[in-house]
N, C-alpha and C positions, 0 to 999 in steps of 0.2 A: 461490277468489277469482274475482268475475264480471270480467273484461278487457274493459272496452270502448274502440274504437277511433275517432278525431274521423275527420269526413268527409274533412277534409285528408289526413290523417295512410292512410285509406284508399284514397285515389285512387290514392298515390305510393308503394304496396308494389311492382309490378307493374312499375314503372320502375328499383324497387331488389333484384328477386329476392328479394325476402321475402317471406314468407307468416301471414298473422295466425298460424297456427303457430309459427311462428318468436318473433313479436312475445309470444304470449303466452308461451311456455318463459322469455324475456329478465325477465320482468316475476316471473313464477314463481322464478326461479332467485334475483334481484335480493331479493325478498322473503324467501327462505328463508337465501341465502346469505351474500347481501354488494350491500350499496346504497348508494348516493353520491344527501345530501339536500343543501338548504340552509333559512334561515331562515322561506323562504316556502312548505313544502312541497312543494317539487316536489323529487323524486326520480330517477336519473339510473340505469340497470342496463346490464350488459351484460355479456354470455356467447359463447363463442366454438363457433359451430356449424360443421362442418364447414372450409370456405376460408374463415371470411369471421367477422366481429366484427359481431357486432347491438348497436345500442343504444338504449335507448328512453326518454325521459321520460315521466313521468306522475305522477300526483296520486293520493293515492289517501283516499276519503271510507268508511269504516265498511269493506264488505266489496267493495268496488268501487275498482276499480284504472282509470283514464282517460288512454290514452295520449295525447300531443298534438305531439309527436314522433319519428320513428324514421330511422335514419342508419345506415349500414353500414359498413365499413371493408377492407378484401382485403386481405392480402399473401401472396406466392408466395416463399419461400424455397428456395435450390437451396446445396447442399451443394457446396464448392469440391473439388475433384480432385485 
């Protein structure tokens, strides 16, 4: 699947510690795995890499996936004593 990424959605990886890598795995996984749509086609994924929840929307036209969204999420869990 070709992943391509809007110049927004581009600018604000670098701010969010994600890496089109990252973005395309979410969109990869979302497709093969398990994906959250609605009536107007857009499409919602997210996969938990490392600390942190990636999630992306996009649209996706014949073999072209178009992200236009992507957002992150962290949590730090500590085990009580």
């Amino acid at each position: 699947m070709n992943i391509v990424l809007t110049e927004e959605v581009l600018s604000g990886l670098e701010d969010l510690g994600v890496t089109q890598e990252d973005v395309g795995e979410v969109v990869e996984y979302a497709e093969s795995v398990q994906k959250l749509f609605d009536d107007d086609g857009n499409n919602l994924g997210k996969k938990r890499l490392e600390a942190m929840t990636v999630y992306a929307e996009y649209t996706v036209d014949g073999d072209t996936a178009t992200v236009t969204r992507v957002y992150k999420h962290r949590v730090s869990l500590e085990e009580d004593n």
